[in-house]
N, C-alpha and C positions, 0 to 999 in steps of 0.2 A: 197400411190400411189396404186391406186385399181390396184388388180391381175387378179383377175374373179367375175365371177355373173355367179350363177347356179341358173338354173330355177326350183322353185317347186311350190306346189302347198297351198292352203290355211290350217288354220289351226287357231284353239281356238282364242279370242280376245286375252284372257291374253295374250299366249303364244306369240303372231303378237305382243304385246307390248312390251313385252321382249324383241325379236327378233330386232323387230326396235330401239327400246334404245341402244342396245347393235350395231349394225350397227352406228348407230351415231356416238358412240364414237370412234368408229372403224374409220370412215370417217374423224375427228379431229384429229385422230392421222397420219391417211394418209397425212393429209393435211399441218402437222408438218415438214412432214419429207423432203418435197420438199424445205424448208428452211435448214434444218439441213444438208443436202448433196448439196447444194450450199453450205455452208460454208465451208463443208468436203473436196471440191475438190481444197478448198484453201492448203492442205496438201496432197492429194495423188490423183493421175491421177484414170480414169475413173475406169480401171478392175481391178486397187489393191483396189481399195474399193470396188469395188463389190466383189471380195474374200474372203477380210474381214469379207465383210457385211454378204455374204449366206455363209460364213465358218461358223461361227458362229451362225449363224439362223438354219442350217441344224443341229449344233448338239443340239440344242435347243430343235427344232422339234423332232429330233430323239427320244430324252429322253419324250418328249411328249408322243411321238405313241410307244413307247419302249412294250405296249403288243400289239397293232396292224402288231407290225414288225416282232413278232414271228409267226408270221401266215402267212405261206407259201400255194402258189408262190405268190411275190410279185409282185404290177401292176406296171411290169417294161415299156411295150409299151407306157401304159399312163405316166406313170412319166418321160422318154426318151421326148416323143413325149411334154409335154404340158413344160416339164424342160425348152426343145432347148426355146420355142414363150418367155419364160418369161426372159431366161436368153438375147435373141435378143431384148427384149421390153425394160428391165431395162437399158440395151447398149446402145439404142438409148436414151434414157432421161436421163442417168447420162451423156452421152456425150453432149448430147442438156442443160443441165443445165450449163455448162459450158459456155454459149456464150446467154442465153436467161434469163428469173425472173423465178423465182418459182412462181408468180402465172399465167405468161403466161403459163408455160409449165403444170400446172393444169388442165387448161380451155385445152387444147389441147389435153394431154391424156384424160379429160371427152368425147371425141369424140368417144371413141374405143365403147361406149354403144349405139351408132347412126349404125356403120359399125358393131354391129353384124348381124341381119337381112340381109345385103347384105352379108355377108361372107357365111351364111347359106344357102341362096339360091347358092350360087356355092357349099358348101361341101353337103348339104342336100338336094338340090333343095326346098327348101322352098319360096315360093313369099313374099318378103316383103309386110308388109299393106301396106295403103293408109298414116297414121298417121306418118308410120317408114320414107316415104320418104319424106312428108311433114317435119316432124321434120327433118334430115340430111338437105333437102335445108336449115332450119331457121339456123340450126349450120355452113353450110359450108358460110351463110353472115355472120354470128359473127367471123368465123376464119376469113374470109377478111378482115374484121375493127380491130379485134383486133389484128392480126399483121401486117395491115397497107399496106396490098400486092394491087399492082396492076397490071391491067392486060395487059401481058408481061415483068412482071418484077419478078424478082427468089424468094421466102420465105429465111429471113434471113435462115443461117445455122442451128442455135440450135432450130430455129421452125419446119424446117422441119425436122432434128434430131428424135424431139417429133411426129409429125406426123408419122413417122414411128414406134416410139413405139405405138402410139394411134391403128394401124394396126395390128403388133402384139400379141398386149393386145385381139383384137378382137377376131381374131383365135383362141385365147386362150379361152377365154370365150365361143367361140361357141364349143369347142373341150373337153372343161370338160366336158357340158353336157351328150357327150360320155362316156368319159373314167371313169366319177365316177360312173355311174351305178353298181352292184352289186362288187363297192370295197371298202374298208374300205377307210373313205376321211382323216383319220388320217396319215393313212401310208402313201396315195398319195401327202400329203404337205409333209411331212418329206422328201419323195423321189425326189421329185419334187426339193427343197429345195438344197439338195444333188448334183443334176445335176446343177444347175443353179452355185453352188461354185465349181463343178470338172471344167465346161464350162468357167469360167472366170481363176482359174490356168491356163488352160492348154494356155491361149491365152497370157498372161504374157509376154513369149518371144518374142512378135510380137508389142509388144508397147513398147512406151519409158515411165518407172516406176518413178514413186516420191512416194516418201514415206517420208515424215515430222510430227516426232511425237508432237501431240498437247491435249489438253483436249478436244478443241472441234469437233478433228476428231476422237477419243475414244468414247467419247459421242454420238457422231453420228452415228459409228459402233455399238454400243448399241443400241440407240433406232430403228433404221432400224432393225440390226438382229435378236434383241429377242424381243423387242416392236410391229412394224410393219410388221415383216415378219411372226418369226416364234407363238405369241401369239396370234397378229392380223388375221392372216389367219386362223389359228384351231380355234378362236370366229367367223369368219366368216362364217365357215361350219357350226357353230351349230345353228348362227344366222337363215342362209338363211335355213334352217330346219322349222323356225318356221313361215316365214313372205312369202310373193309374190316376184316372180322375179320383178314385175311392182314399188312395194314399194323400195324394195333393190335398184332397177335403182334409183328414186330417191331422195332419203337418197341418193348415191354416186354421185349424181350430184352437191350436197350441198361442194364437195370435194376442189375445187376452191377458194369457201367462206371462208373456214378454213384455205388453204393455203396464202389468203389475210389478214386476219386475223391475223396469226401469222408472216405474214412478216412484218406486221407494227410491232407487239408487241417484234419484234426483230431487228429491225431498217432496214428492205431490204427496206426502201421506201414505195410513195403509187403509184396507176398506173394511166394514165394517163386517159383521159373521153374517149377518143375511145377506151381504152381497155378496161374499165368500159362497155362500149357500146356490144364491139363484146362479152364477157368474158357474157353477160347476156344474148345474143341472144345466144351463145352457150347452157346456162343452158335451156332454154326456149324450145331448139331444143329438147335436154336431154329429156326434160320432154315431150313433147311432143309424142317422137318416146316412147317411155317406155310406154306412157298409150294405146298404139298400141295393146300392148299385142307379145304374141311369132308368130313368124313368120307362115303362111301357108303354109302347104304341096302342094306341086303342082303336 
C-alpha cells in the first residue's frame, strides 16, 4: 500500500534502472499486502493490527536508521506531522478492507497520485496542469463504474472508507516533499513509523479489540511490518533517489494489478467486468496525471 512519492529529479540510465526494478518490486509487494490484511482482520479488528503491524515496523526501522537516529535534533515536526496523514490513511483502509476486496480498495487508494496536484495548490498554491485534471476526470469515471455508484445514491461504506485514505495518503505525499528536505530520510521513516504505532495504542481503548492468534495473522503482522513497511519504505527512498517522480507515479499505478494478481493466486476471487472496466480507467487517469509532471507555481 503506497505511502508516499517524493519528487526528484533525473539521474544516470543505469542508476533510473536500478531504481525502477527496485520500485517494482516494492509495488508487488504492496500489492500483496492488501490480501494479507483482509485475511488478518479475520483475527484482529482494525487498530490492534495496526499496533502490531507499526510496533513492529517501527523497531525494524529503528535498527535500520540506528546511526541516522544518533544525529540530533531529530525531525520531530515532520515525523509528528506526516506520522498523524499515515497513521489516518492506513485507519481508513484497514477499516475499509473489512467490508470492501483488496483489489477494489487498490484501485481506490491509486487515486491518492491524481489528488496530489490539487492538494498542492491549496498547501502550495501550485496550479494543477492541464494533463493532472484531465487524468483525475478519467479516474474519478473509473471509481464510478468500479464501485458501481450512482448518482444520488451513497458509496458502499469500505469504499469510501478507502477514499478517504486515498486523501490522506495525498497530503502526505505532498507534505514529504517538504519535510524531507535537508533531513536524513532514514530517520524520518523510523520516526514516522514510531508515531503511526504510538497513534494506534493510544486509540485501543476506544474500539472494541479482538485479538485471535493465527498463523495467518502473524504472518501478515510480518509481511506488513518488516516487509512492507519498515524495508519497503527505506528501498523506496533510495529508489526514488535514482528514478523521476513521473516514472515512480507509474510503476505505483501498476499497484492494483499485483493486488489482483495475488488475490486470485490466493483464492479472494476474480472481479467482476465493471470492475475490470473502472479499476482500468482508474490506472489510465494514474498515468495520465503523472506524465503532467509536478504541479505549477502560481
Amino acid at each position: 500500500m503506497t505511502p508516499h512519492t517524493q519528487l526528484t529529479g533525473p539521474a544516470p540510465r543505469n542508476d533510473r534502472v536500478r531504481g525502477d526494478a527496485v520500485l517494482l518490486l516494492i509495488t508487488a509487494v504492496w500489492g500483496v499486502t492488501f490480501v494479507v490484511v483482509k485475511d488478518a482482520l479475520e483475527g484482529a479488528d482494525p487498530i490492534t493490527f495496526l499496533t502490531l503491524r507499526f510496533g513492529l515496523g517501527a523497531v525494524v526501522a529503528a535498527v535500520v536508521a540506528r546511526r541516522a537516529l544518533l544525529n540530533k535534533p531529530w525531525p520531530w515536526p515532520g515525523a509528528l506531522t506526516l506520522g498523524t496523514l499515515l497513521f489516518v490513511g492506513y485507519a481508513f483502509q484497514t477499516f475499509g478492507l473489512e467490508s470492501t476486496t483488496p483489489s477494489r480498495s487498490a484501485f481506490i487508494t491509486g487515486l491518492c497520485v491524481i489528488l496530489v496536484p490539487f492538494v498542492s495548490t491549496v498547501l502550495f498554491r501550485r496550479r494543477p496542469p492541464v494533463l493532472a485534471l484531465l487524468g483525475a476526470v478519467v479516474a474519478v469515471v473509473g471509481l464510478g463504474i468500479l464501485t458501481d455508484f450512482h448518482p444520488g445514491g451513497p458509496l458502499p461504506l469500505g469504499d469510501l472508507l478507502t477514499l478517504g485514505c486515498a486523501v490522506a495518503y495525498a497530503f502526505h505525499i505532498s507534505l514529504t516533499e517538504k519535510f524531507s528536505a535537508n533531513t536524513d530520510p532514514v530517520a524520518l521513516v523510523a520516526l514516522q513509523l514510531t508515531v503511526v504505532a504510538v497513534l494506534s495504542a493510544l486509540s485501543l481503548p476506544f474500539v472494541e479489540r479482538r485479538l485471535v492468534s493465527s498463523t495467518s495473522l502473524w504472518v501478515a503482522v510480518a509481511v506488513t511490518g518488516i516487509v512492507a513497511s519498515a524495508m519497503a519504505i527505506s528501498l523506496q527512498t533510495w529508489a526514488q533517489s535514482k528514478t523521476t517522480a513521473v516514472r515512480a507515479s507509474v510503476i505505483f499505478a501498476l499497484e492494483p494489478v499485483f493486488a489482483i494478481a495475488w488475490g486470485a493466486i490466493l483464492g479472494h476471487g476474480t472481479m467482476e467486468p465493471h470492475e475490470w472496466l473502472g479499476g482500468a480507467l482508474i490506472i489510465l487517469g494514474v498515468v495520465v496525471a503523472s506524465a503532467s509532471g509536478p504541479p505549477a507555481s502560481t
